[in-house]
N, C-alpha and C positions, 0 to 999 in steps of 0.2 A: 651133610650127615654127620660129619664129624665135630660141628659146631654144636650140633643137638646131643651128641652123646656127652661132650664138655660141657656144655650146659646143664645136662640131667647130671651129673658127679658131682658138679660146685653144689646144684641144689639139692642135692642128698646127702651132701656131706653136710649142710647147714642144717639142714634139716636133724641129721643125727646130735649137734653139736649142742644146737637148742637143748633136746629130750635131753642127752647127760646131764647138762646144766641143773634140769629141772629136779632133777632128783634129790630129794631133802636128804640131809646128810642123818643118820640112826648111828649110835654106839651102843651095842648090847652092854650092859651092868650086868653081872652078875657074884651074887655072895651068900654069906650065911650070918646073920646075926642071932647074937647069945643076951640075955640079961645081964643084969650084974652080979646073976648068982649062979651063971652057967646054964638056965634053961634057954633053949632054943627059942624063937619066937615061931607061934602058928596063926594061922586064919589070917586075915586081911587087915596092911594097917599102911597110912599112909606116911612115903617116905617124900623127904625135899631134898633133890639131888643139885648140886652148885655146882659151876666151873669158877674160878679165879685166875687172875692171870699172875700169880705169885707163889708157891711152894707156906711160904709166913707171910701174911700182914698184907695179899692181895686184895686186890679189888675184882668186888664180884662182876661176872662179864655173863652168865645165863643161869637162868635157875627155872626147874620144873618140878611141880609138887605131882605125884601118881600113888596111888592105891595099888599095893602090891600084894599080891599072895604069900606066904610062906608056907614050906612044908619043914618041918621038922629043923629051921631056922633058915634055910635055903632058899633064895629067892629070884628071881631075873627080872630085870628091866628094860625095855628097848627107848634109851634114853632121845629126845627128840622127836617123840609121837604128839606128846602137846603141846610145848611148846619149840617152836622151828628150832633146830640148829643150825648157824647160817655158816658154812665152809668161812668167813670172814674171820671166825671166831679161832679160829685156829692158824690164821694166816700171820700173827705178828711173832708165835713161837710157841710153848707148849702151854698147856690150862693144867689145872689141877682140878680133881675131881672130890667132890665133899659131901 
């Protein structure tokens, strides 16, 4: 009996370890963009969000273009919906966001 309850806890612990894994990594975006004459932006326009792996003169490491909303220049994006973001990308130090 106690062999089977150690056995049922390894395989549920795998099991849980799996599912964590599996979950794609999302960074919500959120901001407000202006023209260049101070009007807000509205209605749906498409933005291309980068990561770099450099603050200057990086090399680009992910990019995903999305159709976004805006309200009165405000806008959200749930970065990693289209294309993956792989926890890797984050593993050698910090990205910059563009």
């Amino acid at each position: 009996m106690h062999l089977i309850r150690i056995t049922l806890a390894v395989t549920l612990s795998l099991l849980w370890a799996t599912a964590a894994l599996a979950v794609p990594t999302e960074v919500l975006q959120q901001g407000r963009l202006l023209d260049g004459d101070g009007i807000p932006f509205e209605g749906t326009h498409a933005l291309v969000f980068t990561l770099h792996d450099a603050a200057e003169d990086g090399s680009l490491v992910w990019e995903e273009m999305q159709a976004v909303a805006f309200d009165q220049g405000y806008y959200a994006a749930t970065l990693g919906r289209v294309v993956r973001l792989d926890d890797f990308l984050f593993a050698p130090g910090p990205v910059w966001l563009q």
